[in-house]
Gaussian input, Z-matrix of N, CA and C with variables (Angstrom, degrees):
# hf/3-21g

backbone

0 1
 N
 C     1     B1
 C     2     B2     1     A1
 N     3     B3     2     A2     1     D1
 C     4     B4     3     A3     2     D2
 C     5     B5     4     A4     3     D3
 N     6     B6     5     A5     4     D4
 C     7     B7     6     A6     5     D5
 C     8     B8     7     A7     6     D6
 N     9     B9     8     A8     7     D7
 C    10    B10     9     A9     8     D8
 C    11    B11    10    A10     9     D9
 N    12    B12    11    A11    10    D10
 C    13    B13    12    A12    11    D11
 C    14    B14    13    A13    12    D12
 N    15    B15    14    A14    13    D13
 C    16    B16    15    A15    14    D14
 C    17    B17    16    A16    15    D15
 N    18    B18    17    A17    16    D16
 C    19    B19    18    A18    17    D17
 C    20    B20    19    A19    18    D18
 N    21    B21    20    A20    19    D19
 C    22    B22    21    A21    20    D20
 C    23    B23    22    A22    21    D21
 N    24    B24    23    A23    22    D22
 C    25    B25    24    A24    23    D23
 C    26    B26    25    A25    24    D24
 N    27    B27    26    A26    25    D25
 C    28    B28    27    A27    26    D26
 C    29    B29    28    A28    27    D27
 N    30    B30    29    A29    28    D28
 C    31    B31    30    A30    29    D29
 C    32    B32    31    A31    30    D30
 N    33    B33    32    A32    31    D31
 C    34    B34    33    A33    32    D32
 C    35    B35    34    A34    33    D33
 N    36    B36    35    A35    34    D34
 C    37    B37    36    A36    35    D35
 C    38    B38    37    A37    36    D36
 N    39    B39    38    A38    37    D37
 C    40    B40    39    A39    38    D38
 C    41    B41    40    A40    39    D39
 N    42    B42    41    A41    40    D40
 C    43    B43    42    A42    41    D41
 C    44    B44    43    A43    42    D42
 N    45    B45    44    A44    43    D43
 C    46    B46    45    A45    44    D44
 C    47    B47    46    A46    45    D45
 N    48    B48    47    A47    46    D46
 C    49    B49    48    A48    47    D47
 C    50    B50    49    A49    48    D48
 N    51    B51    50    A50    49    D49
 C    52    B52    51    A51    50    D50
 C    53    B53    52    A52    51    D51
 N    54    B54    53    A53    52    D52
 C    55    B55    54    A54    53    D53
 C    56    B56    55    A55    54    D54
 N    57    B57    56    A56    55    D55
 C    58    B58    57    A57    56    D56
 C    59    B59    58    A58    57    D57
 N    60    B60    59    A59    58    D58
 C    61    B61    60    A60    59    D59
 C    62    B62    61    A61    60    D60
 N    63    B63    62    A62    61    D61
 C    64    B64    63    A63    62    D62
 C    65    B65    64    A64    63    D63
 N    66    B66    65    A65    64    D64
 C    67    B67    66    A66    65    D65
 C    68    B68    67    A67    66    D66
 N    69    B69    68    A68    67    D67
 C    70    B70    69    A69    68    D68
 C    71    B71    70    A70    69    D69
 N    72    B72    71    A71    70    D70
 C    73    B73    72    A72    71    D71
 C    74    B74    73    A73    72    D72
 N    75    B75    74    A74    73    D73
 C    76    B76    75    A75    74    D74
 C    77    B77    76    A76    75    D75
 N    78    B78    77    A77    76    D76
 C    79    B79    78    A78    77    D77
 C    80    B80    79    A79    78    D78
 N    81    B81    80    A80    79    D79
 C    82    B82    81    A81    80    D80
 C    83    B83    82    A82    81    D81
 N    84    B84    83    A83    82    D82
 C    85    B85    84    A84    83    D83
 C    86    B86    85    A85    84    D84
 N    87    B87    86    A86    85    D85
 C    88    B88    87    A87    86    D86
 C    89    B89    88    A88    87    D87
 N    90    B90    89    A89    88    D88
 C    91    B91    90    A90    89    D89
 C    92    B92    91    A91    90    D90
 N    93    B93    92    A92    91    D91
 C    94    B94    93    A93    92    D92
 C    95    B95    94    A94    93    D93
 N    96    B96    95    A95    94    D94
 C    97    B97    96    A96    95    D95
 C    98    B98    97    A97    96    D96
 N    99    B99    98    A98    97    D97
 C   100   B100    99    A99    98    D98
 C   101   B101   100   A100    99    D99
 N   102   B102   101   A101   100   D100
 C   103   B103   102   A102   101   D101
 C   104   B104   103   A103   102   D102
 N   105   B105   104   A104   103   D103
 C   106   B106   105   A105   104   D104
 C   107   B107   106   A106   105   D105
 N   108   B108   107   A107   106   D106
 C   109   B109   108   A108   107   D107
 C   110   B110   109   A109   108   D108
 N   111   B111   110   A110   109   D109
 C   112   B112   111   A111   110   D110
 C   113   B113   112   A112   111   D111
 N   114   B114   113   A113   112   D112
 C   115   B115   114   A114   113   D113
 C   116   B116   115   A115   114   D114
 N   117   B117   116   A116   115   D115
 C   118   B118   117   A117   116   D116
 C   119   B119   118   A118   117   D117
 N   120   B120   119   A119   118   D118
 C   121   B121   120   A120   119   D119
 C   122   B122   121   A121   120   D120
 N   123   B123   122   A122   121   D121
 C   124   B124   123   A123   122   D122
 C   125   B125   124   A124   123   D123
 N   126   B126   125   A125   124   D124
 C   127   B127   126   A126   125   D125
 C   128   B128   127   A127   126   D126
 N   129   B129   128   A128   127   D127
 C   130   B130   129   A129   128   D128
 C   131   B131   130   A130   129   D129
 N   132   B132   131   A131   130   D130
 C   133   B133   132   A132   131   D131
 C   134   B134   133   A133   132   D132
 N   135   B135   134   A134   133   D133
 C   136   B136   135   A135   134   D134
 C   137   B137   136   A136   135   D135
 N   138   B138   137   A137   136   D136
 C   139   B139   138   A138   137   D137
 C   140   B140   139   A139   138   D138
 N   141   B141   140   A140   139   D139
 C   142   B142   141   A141   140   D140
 C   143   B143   142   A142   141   D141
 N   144   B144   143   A143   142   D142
 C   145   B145   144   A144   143   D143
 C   146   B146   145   A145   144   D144
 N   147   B147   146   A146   145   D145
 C   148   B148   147   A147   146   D146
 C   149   B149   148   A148   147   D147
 N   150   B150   149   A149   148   D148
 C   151   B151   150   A150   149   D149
 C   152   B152   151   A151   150   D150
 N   153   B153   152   A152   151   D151
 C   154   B154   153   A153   152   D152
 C   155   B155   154   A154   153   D153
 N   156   B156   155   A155   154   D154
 C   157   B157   156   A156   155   D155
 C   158   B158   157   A157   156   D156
 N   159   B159   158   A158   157   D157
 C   160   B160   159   A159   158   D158
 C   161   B161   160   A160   159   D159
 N   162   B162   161   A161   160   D160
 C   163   B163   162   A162   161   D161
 C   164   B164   163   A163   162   D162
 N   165   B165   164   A164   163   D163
 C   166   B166   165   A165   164   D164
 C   167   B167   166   A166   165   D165
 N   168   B168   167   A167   166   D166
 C   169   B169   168   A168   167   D167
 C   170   B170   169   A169   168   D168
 N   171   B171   170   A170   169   D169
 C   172   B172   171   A171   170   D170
 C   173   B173   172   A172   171   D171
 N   174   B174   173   A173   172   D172
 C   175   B175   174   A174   173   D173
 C   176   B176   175   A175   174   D174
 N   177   B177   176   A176   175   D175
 C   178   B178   177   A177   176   D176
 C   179   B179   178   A178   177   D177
 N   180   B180   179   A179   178   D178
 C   181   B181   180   A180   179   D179
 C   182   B182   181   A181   180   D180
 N   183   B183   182   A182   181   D181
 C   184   B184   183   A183   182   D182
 C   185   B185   184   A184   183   D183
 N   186   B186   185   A185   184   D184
 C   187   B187   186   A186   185   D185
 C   188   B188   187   A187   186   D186
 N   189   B189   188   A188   187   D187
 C   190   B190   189   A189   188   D188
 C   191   B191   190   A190   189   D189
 N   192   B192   191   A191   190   D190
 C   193   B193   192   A192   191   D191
 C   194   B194   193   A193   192   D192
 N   195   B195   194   A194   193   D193
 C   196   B196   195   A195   194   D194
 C   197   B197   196   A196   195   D195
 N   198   B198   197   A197   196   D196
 C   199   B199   198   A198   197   D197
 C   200   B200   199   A199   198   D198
 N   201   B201   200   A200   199   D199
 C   202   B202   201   A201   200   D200
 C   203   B203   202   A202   201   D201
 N   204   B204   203   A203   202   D202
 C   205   B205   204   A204   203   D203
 C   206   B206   205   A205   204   D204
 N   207   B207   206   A206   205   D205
 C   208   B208   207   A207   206   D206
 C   209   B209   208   A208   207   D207
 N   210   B210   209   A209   208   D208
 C   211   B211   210   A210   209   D209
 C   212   B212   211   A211   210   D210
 N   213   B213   212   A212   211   D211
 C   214   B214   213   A213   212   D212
 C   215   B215   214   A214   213   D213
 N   216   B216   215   A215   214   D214
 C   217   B217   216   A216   215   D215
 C   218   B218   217   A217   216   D216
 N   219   B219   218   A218   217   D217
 C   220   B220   219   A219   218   D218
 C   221   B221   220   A220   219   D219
 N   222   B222   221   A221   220   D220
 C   223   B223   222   A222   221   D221
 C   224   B224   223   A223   222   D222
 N   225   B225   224   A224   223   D223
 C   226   B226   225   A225   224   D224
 C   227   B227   226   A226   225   D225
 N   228   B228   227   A227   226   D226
 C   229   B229   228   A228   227   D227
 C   230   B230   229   A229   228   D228
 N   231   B231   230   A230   229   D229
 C   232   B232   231   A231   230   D230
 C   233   B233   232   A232   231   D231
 N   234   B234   233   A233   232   D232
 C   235   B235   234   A234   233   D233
 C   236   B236   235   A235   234   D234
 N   237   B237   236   A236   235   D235
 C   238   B238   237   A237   236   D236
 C   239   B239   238   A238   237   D237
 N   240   B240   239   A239   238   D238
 C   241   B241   240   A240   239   D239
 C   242   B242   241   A241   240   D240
 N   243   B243   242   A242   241   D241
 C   244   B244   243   A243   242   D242
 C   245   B245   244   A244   243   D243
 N   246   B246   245   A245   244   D244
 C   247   B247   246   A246   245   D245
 C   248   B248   247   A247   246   D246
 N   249   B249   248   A248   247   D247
 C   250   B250   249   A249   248   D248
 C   251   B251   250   A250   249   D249

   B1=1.4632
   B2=1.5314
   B3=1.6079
   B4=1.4837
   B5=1.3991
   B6=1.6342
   B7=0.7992
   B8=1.6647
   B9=1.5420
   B10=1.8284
   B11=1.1619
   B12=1.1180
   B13=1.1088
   B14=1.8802
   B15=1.7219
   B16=1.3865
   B17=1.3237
   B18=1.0484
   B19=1.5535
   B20=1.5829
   B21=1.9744
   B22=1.4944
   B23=1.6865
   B24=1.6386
   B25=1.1130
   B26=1.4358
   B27=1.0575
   B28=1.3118
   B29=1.6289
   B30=0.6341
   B31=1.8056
   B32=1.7724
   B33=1.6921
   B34=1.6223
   B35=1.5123
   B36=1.6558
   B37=1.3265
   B38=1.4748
   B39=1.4245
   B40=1.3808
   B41=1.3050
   B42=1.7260
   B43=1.1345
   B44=1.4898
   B45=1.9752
   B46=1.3875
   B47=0.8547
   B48=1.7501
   B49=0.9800
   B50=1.6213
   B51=0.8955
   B52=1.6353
   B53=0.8581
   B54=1.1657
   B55=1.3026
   B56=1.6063
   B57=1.5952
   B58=0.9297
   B59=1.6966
   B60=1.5225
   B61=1.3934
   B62=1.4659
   B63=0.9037
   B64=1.7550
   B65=2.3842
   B66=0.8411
   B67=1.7199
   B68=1.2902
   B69=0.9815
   B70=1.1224
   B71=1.3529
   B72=1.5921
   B73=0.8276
   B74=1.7867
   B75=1.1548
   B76=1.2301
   B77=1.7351
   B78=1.1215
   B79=1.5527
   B80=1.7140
   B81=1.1121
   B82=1.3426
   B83=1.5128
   B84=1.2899
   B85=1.8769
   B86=1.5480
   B87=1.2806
   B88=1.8717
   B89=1.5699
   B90=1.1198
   B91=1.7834
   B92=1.3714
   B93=1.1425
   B94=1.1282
   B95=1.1253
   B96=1.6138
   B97=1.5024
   B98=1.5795
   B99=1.2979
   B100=1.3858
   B101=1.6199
   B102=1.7570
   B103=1.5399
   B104=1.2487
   B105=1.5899
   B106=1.6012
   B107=1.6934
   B108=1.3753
   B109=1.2798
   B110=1.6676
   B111=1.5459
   B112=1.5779
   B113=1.5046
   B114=0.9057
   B115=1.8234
   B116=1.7533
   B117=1.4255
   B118=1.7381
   B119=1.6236
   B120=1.4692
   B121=1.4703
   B122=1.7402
   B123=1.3161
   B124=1.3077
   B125=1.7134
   B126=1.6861
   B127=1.3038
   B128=1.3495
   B129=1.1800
   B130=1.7768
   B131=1.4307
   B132=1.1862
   B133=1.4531
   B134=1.8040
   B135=1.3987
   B136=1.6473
   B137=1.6589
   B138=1.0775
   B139=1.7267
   B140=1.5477
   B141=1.7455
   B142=1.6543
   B143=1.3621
   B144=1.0281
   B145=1.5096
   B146=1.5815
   B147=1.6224
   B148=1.7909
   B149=1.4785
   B150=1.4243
   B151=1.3450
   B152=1.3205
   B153=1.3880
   B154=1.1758
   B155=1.6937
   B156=1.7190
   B157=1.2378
   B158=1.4415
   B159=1.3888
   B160=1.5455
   B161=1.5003
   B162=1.6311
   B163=1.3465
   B164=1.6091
   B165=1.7868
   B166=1.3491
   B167=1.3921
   B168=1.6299
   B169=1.5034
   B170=1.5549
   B171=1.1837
   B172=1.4124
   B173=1.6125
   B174=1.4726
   B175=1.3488
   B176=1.9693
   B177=1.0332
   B178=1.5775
   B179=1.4366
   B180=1.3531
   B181=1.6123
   B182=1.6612
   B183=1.1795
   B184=1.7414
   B185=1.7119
   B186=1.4238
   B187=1.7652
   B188=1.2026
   B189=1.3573
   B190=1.7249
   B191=1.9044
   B192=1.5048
   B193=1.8813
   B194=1.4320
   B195=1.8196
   B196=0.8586
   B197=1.7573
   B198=1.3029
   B199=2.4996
   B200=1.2752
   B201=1.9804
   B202=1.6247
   B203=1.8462
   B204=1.1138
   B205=1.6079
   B206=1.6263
   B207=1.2596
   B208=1.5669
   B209=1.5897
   B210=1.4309
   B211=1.0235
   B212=1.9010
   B213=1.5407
   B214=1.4975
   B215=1.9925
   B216=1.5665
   B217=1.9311
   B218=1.8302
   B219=1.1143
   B220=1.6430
   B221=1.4780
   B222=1.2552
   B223=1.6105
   B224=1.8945
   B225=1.1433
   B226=1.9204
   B227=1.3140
   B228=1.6091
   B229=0.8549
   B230=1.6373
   B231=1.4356
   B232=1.2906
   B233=1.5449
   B234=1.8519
   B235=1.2477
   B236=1.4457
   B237=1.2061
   B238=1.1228
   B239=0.8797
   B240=1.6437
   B241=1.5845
   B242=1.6614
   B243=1.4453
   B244=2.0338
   B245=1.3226
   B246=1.5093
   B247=1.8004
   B248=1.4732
   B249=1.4867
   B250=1.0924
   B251=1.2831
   A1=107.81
   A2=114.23
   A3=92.64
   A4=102.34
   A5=139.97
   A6=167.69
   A7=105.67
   A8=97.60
   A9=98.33
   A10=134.63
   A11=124.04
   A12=128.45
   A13=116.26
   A14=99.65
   A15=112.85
   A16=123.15
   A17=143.91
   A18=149.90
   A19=110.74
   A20=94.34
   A21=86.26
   A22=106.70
   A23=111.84
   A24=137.25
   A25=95.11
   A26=137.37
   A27=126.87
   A28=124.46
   A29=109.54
   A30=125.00
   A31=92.10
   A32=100.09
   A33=107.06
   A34=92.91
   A35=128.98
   A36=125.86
   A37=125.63
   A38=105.32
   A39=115.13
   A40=131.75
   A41=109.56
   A42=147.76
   A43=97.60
   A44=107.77
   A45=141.16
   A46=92.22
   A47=128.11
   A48=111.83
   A49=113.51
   A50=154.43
   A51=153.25
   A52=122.99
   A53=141.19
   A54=162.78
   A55=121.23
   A56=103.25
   A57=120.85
   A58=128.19
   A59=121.79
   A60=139.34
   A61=109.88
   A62=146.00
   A63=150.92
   A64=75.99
   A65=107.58
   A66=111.47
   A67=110.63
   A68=155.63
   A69=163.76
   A70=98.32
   A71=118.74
   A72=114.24
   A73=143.08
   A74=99.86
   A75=125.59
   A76=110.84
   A77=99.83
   A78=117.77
   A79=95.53
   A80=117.76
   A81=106.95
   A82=116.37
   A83=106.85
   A84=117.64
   A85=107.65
   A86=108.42
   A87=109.96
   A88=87.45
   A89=97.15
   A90=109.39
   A91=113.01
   A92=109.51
   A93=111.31
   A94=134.34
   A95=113.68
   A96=126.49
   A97=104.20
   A98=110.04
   A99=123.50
   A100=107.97
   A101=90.86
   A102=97.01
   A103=115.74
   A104=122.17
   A105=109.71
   A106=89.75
   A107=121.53
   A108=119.51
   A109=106.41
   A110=115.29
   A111=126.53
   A112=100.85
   A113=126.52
   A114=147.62
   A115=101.40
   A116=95.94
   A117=95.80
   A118=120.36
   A119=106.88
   A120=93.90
   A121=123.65
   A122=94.94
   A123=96.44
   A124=113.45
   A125=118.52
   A126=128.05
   A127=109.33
   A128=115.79
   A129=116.36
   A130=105.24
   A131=122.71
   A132=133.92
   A133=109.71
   A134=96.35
   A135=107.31
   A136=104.39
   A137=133.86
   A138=147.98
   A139=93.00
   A140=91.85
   A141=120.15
   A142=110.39
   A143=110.32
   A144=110.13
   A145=127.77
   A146=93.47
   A147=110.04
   A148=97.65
   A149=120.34
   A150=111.96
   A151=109.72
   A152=140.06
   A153=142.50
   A154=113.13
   A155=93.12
   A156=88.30
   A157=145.86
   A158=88.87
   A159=123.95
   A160=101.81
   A161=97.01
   A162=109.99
   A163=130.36
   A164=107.65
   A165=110.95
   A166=112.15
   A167=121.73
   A168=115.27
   A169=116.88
   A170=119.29
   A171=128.42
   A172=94.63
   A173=126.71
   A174=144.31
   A175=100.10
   A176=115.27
   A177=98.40
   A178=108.35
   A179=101.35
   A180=113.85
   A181=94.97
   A182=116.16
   A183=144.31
   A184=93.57
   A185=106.17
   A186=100.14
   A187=98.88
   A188=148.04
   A189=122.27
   A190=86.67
   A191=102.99
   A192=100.75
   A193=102.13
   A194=114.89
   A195=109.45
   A196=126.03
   A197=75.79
   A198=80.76
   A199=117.96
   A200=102.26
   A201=114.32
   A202=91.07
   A203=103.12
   A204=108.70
   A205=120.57
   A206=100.50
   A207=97.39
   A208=116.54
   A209=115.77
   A210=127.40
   A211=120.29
   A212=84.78
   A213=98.20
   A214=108.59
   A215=94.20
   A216=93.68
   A217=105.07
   A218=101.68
   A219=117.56
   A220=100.88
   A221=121.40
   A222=133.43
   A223=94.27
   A224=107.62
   A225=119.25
   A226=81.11
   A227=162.18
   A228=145.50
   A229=81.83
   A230=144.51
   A231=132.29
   A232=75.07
   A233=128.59
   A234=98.41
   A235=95.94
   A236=151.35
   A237=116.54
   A238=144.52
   A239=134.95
   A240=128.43
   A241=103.92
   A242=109.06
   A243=105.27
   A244=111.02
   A245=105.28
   A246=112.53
   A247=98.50
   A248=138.73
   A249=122.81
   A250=151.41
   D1=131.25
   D2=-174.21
   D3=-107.79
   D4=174.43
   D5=-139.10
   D6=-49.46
   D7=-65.29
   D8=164.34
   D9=-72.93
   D10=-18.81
   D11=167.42
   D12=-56.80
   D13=-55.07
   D14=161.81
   D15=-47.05
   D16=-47.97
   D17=132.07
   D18=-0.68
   D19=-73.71
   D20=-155.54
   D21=-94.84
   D22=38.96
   D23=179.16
   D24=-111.73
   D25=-54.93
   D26=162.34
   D27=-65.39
   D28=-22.90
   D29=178.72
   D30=-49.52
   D31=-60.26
   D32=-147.88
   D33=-72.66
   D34=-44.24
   D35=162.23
   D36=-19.42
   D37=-57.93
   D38=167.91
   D39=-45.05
   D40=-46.76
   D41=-157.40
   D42=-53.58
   D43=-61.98
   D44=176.68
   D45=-44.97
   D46=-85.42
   D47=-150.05
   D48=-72.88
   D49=-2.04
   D50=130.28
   D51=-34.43
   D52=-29.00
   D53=176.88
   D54=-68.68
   D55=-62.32
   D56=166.79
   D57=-69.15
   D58=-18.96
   D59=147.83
   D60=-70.77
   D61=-28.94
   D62=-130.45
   D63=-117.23
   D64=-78.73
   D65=154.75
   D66=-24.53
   D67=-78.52
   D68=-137.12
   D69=-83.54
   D70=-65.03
   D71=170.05
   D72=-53.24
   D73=-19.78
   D74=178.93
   D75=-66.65
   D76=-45.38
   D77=-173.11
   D78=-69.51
   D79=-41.06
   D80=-175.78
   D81=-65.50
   D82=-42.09
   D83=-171.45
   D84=-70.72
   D85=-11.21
   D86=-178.85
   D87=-76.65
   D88=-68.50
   D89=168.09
   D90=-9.11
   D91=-88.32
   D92=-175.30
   D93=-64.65
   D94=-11.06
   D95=177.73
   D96=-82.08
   D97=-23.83
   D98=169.03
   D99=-43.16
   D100=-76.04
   D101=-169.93
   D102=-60.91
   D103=-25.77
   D104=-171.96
   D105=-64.06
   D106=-50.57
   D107=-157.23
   D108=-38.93
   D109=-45.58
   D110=-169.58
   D111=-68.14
   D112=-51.75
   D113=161.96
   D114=-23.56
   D115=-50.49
   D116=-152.43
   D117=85.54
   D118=-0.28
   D119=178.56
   D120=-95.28
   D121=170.30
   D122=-165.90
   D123=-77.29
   D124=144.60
   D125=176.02
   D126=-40.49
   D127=-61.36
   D128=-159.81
   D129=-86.09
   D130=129.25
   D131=171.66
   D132=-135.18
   D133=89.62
   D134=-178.65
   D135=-61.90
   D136=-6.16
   D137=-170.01
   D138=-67.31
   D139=-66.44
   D140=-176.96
   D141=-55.28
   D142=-72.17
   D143=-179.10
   D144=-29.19
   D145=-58.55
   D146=179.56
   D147=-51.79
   D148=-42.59
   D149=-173.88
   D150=-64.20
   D151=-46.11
   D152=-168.90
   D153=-49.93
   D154=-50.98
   D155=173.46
   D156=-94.53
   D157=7.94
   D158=165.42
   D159=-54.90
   D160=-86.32
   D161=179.10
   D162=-23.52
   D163=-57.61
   D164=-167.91
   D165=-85.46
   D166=-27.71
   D167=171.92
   D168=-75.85
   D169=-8.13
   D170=-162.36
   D171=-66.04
   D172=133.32
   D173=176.83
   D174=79.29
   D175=26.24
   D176=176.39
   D177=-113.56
   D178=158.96
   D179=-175.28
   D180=-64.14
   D181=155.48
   D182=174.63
   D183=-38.08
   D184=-53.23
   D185=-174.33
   D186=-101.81
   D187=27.12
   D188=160.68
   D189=-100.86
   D190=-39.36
   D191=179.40
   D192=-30.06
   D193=-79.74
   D194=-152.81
   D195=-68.70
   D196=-14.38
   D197=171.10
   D198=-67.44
   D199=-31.06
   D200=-158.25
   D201=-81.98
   D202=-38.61
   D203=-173.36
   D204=-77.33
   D205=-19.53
   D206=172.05
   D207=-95.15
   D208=-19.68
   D209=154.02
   D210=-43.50
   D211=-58.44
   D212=-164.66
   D213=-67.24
   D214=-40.43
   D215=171.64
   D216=-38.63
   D217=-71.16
   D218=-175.80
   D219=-31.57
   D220=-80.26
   D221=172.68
   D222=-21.31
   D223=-84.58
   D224=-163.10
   D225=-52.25
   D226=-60.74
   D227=-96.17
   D228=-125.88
   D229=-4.29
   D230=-165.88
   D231=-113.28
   D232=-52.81
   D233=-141.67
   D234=-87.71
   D235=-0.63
   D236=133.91
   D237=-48.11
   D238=-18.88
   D239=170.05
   D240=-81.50
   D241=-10.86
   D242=158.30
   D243=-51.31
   D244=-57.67
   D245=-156.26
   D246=-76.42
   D247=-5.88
   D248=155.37
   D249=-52.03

């Protein structure tokens, strides 16, 4: 196997396992769109969010921030159209 190939042999590894978190995660935000629904509260919580992305970019270089964070808008930004 030469060099790229090895790469995009690990790539797809990743892929799985993303996949299989990205699921997981998913199951939780129905969840919870559930309970806000019983709650009455509202989907969007910019409080939450900032934290999210507080949390996951926190310690990254200038360019993994901004990949991990534009990534992550998309993510907050789908599972709210779940809990809808």
């Amino acid at each position: 196997m030469n060099e790229l190939e090895n790469l995009r042999s690990q790539i797809d590894q990743i892929d799985g396992e993303l996949k299989q978190l990205l699921l997981k995660r998913l199951n939780v935000v129905l969840k919870i769109g559930e309970v806000k629904k019983q709650q009455g509260i509202d989907i969007q919580d910019l409080t939450r969010e900032r934290a999210v992305l507080d949390n996951i970019t926190a310690g990254l270089s200038e360019q993994a921030r901004e990949y991990v964070k534009n990534i992550y808008l998309e993510i907050i930004k789908n599972s709210k159209n779940l809990q809808k």
